[in-house]
C-alpha positions in Angstrom: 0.0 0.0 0.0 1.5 3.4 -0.9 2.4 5.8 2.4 0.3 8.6 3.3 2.5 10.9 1.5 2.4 8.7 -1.2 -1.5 9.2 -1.1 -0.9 12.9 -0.5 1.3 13.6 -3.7 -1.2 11.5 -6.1 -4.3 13.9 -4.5 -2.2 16.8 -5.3 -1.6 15.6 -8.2 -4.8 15.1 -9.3 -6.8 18.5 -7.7 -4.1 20.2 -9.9 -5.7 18.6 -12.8 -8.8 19.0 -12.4 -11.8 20.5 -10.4 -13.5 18.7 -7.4 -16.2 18.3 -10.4 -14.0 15.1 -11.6 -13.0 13.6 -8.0 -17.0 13.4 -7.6 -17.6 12.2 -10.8 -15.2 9.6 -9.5 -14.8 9.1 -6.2 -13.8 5.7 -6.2 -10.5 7.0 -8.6 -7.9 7.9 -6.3 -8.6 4.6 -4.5 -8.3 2.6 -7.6 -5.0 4.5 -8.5 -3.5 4.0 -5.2 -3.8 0.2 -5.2 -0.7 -1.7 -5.6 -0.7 -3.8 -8.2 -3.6 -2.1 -9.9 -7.0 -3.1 -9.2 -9.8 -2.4 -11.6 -12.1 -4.0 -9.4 -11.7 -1.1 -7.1 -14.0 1.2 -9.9 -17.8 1.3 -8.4 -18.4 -0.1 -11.8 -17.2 -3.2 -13.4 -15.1 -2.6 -16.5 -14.7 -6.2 -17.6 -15.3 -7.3 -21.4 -19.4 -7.7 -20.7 -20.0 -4.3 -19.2 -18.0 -2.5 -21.4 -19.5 -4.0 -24.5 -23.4 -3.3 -23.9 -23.3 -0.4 -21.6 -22.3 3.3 -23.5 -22.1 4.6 -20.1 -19.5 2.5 -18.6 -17.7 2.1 -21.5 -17.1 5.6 -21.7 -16.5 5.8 -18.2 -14.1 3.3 -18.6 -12.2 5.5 -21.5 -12.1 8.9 -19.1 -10.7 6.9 -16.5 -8.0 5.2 -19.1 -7.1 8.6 -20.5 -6.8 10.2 -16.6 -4.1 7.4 -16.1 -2.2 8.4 -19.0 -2.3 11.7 -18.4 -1.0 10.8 -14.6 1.5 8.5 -16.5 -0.1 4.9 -14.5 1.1 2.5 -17.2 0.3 -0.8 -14.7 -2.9 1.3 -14.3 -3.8 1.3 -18.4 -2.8 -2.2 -18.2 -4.9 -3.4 -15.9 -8.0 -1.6 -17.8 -7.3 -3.1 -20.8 -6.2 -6.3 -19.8 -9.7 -8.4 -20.4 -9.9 -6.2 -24.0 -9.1 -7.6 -27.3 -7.0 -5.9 -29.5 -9.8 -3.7 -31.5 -11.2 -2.7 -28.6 -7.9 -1.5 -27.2 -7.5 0.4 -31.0 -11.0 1.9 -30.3 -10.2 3.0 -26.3 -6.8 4.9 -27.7 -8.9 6.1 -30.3 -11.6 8.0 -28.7 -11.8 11.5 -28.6 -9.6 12.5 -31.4 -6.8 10.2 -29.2 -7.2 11.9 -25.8 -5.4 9.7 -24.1 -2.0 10.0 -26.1 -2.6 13.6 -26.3 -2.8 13.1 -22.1 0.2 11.2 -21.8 2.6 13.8 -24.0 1.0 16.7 -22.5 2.7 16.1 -18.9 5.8 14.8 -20.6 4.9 11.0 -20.1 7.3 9.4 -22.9 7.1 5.8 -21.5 3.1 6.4 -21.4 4.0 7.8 -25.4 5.4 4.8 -25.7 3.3 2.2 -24.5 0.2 3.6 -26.4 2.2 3.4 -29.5 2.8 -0.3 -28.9 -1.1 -0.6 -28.9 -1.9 1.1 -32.6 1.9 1.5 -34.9 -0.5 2.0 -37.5 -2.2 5.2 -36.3 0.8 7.1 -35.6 0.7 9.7 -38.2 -3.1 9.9 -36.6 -1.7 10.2 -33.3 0.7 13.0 -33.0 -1.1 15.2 -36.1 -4.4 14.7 -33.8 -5.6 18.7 -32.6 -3.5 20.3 -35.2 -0.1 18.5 -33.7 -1.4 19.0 -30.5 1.6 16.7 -28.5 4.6 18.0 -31.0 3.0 21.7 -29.6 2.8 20.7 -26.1 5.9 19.0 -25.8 8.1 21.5 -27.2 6.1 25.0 -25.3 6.6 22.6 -22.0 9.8 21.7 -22.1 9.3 18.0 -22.4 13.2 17.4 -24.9 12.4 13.5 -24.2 9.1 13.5 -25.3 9.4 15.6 -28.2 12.4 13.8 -29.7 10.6 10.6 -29.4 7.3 12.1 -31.1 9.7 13.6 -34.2 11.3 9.9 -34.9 7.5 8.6 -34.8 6.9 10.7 -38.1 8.9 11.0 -41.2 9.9 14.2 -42.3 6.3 15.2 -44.3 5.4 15.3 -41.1 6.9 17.3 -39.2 6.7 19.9 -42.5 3.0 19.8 -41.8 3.6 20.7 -38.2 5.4 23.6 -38.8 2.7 25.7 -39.3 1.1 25.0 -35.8 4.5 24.9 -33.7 5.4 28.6 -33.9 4.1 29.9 -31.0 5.1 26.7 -29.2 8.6 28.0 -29.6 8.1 31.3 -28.5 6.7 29.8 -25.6 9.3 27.6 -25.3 11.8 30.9 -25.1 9.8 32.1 -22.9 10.3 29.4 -20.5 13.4 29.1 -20.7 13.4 25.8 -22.1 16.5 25.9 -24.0 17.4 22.0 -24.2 14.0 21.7 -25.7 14.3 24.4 -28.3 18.3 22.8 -29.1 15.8 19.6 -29.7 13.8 21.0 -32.1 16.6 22.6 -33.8 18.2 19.2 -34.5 15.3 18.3 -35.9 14.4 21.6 -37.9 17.8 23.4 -38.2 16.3 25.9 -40.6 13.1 26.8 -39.4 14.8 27.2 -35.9 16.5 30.5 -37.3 13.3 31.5 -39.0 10.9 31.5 -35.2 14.0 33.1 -33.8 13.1 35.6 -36.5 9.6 36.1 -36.5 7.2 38.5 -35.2 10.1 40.7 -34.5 12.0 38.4 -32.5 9.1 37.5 -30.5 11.0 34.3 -28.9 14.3 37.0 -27.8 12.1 39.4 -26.3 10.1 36.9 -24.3 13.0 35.1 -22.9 14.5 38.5 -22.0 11.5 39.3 -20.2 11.2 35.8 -18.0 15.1 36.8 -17.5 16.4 33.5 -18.9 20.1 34.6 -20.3 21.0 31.0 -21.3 18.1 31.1 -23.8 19.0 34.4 -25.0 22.6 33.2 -25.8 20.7 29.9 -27.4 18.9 32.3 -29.5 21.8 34.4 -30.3 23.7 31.6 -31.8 21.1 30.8 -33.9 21.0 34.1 -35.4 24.7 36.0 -34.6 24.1 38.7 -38.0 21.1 39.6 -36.2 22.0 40.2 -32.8 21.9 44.4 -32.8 18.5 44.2 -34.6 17.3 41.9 -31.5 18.4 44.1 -29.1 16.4 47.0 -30.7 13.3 44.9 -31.5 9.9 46.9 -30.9 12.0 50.0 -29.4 14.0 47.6 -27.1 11.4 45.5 -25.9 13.9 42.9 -24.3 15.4 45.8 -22.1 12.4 47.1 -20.9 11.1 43.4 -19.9 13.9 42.5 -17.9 14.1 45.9 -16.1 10.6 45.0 -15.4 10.8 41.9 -13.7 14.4 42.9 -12.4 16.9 40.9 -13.9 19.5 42.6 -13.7 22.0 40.0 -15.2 19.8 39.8 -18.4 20.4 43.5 -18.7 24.1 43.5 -18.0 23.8 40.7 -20.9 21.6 42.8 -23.3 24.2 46.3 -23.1 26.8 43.2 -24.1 25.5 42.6 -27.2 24.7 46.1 -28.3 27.3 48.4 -25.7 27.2 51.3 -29.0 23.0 51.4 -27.8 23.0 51.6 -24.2 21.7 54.7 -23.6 19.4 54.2 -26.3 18.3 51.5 -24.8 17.5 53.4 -21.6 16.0 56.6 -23.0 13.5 54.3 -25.2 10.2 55.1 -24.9 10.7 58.2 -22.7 12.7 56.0 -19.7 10.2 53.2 -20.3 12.7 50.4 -18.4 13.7 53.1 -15.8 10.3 53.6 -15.1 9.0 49.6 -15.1 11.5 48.9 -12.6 10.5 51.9 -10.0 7.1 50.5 -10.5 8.0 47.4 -9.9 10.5 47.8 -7.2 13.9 46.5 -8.2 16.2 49.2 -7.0 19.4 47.2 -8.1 18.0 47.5 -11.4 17.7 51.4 -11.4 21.0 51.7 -9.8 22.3 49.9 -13.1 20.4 51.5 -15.6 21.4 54.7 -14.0 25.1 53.8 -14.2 24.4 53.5 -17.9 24.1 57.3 -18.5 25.2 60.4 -18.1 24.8 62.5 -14.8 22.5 64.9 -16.8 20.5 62.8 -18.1 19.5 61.3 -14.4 16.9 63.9 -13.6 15.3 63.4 -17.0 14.9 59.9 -16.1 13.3 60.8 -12.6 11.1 63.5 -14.4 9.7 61.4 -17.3 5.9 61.2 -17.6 4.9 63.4 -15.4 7.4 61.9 -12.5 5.4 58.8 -13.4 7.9 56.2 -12.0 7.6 58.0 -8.3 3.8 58.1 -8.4 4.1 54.1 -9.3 6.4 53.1 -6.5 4.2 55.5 -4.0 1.3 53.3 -5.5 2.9 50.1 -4.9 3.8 50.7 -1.8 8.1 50.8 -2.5 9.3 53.0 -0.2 12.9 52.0 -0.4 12.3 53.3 -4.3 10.8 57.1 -3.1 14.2 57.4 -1.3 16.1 56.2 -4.3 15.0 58.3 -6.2 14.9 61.4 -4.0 18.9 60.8 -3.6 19.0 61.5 -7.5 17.7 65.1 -7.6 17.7 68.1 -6.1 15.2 69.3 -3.5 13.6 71.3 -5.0 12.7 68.4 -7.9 11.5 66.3 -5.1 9.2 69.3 -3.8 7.9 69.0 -7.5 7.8 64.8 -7.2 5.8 64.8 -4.1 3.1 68.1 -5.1 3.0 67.0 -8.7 -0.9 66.2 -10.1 -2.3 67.4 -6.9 -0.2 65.1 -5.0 -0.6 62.5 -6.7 1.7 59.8 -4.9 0.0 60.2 -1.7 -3.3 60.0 -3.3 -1.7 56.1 -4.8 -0.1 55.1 -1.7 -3.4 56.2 0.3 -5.4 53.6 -2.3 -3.5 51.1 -1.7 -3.1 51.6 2.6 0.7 52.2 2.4 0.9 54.0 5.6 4.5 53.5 5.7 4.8 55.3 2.4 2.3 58.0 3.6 4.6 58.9 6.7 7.8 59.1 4.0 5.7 61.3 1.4 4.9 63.5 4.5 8.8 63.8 5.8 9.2 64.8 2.4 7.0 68.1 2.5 5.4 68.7 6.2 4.3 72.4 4.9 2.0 70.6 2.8 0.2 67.9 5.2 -2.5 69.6 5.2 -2.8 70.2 1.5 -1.8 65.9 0.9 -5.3 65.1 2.6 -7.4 68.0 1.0 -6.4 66.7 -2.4 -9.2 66.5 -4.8 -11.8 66.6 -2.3 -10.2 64.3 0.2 -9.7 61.6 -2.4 -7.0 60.1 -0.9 -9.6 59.8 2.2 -12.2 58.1 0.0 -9.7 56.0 -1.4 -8.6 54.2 2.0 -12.3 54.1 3.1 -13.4 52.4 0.0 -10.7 49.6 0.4 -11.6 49.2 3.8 -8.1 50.2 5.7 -9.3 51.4 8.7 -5.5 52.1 10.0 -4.9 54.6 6.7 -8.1 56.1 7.9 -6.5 56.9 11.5 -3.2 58.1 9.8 -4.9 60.5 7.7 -7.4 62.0 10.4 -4.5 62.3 12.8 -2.8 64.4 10.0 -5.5 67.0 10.0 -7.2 66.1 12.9 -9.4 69.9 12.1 -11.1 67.9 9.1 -12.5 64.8 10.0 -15.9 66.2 9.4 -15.1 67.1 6.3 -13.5 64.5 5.0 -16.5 61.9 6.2 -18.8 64.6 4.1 -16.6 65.0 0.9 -18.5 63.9 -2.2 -21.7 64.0 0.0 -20.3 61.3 1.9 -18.5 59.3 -0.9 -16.2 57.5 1.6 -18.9 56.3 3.5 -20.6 55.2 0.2 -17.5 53.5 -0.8 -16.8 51.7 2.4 -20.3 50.3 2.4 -20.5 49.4 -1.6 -17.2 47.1 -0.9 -18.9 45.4 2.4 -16.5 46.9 4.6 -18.0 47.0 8.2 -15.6 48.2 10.4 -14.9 50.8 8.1 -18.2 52.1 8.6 -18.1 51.5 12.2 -15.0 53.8 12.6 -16.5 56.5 10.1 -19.8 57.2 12.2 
């Protein structure tokens, strides 16, 4: 009998899968799949050769649960279904549903589950892996699974996999996206040429995706497929690939991207008006603004800070980065930071009072402690109505105690929006500390 964790990791397994729709649907599955050897007779229903002949509800039943042991990659399970079936009605379980179970079985990466159905019908490969437009060839190679797809590119001759093309091109983007670069070196020694070609399309779709995931392996895979191209890469859609990985913070990717291009680095920074200076404050990867920073001019520092309407302070003040505020308060003058914090009607502590950033608040008020009073007031008490209508009773506090004068009228702003807003979100104690 399998241990509890055993029992555990095939639950999990299977609530990942699928919805508690499918566990009701068959309740007696997880016992059947836990039994050691396998054990049809476990299954509420018999599945021997009589049932599963005249009844079109069992026999079905007895495909769904055939196909859920492939996809879980159960071969003693499969066999023990099949085991009182005769050859053609094997054929016919594989089969069913536009070959659901072999499309299973390749879809988690199952190659000895690949395998075995194979054995069952040689004759219906081609059928097989072309089944859902090359459904399994597409899986495989967007998952990662190297083992699986090799196996499924020596099933079909080289007509084939011709025919595939023309559904597998996103599958390698994904795959770049991924990272799955042992998969993609797969395909390539399959496909040499048409590798280059997806590194190629949609404007190096595959490059900028696996610089935005921050996979640098892949990007050097991808590079290698393609070396005339490199600088044209780098530039793709205004320097997409920068301005991904300064979004998700990979730092490395971006020390690797000014590699390939060092002649465009500051291009690379000022495109789009700062757009990867400003994705990273948002975001809050200081390292990463300390290197793009470093990859510019002094003077060209504040533009950075400014751009947009001092957007990428009002981001970090609406996500709550504090550590970012004082970044980027360190890289301009004071009187720039007067401008940062007042800017829009004070617009940062209107974001971080949305989102109950208290500790944000408190920094934004260090910042300008002339203008407290003016931070609450701001279009009508928004940043009042904000807090209420998100239900953070402790920004509440904060704010009153900041203008302790205007309580009244910041409960009666809007004719009493924040109480509206408090009690349209089903906030309770919001309303129980605004009366």
């Amino acid at each position: 009998m399998p241990t509890n964790e055993e029992q555990g990791e095939l639950f999990k397994s299977l609530t990942q899968y699928f919805t508690g729709s499918i566990l009701k649907k068959y309740p007696d599955l997880v016992t059947f799949l836990q039994s050691s050897p396998p054990d049809p007779t476990l299954l509420n229903a018999p599945l021997d050769q009589k049932y599963h002949l005249k009844d079109a509800t069992l026999r079905k039943r007895h495909t769904d649960v055939f196909s859920l042991c492939c996809l879980l990659g159960k071969i003693a399970h499969c066999q023990a279904l099949l085991s009182s079936q005769t050859d053609k009605q094997k054929r016919a379980v594989i089969k069913r549903d536009d070959y659901l179970a072999f499309r299973f079985a390749a879809r988690k990466g199952h190659t000895d589950t690949v395998r075995y159905l194979v054995s069952l019908a040689p004759d219906k490969v081609r059928d097989m892996v072309a089944a859902k437009d090359f459904e399994v060839l597409c899986l495989a190679l967007s998952k990662g699974y190297s083992d699986t797809l090799q196996y499924l590119f020596l099933l079909v001759p080289i007509e084939v996999r011709a025919i595939a093309l023309a559904y597998i091109s996103h599958s390698f983007f994904l795959a770049a996206d991924s990272g799955h670069t042992d998969t993609l070196k797969c395909f390539e020694s399959f496909m040499p040429d048409d590798s280059v070609q997806y590194v190629l399309a949609k404007n190096f779709a595959p490059f900028r995706g696996a610089a935005g995931s921050g996979y640098t392996d892949t990007l050097r895979y991808l590079v290698s497929l393609a070396p005339d191209k490199v600088s044209d890469m780098v530039a793709a859609k205004d320097f997409a690939p920068l301005y991904g990985a300064a979004g998700s913070g990979y730092t490395d990717t971006l020390r690797y991207l000014v590699s390939l291009a060092p002649d465009k680095a500051r291009d690379m920074v000022a495109a789009g008006d700062f757009k990867a200076f400003r994705a990273a404050a948002e975001s809050g990867h200081k390292h990463t603004l300390e290197f793009l920073t470093l990859l510019v001019p002094d003077k060209v520092i504040k533009s950075m800070v400014v751009a947009k309407d001092f957007r990428p302070f009002g981001r970090a003040a609406l996500r709550g980065h504090t550590n970012i505020l004082k970044y980027l308060v360190s890289l301009v003058p004071d009187d720039i930071v007067q401008l940062m914090v007042a800017v829009s009607n004070f617009k940062a502590f209107t974001f971080a009072s949305r989102k109950g950033h208290t500790d944000t608040l408190r920094y934004l008020v260090s910042l300008a402690p002339d203008k407290v009073s003016d931070m609450v007031a701001a279009e009508n008490f928004a940043p009042f109505c904000s807090a209420a209508g998100s239900g953070d009773t402790d920004t509440l506090r904060y704010l009153v105690s900041l203008a302790p004068d205007k309580a009244r009228d910041m409960v009666a702003a809007g004719d009493f929006k924040a109480f509206r807003a408090a009690a349209e979100s089903g906030h309770k104690h919001t309303l129980e500390f605004l009366t």
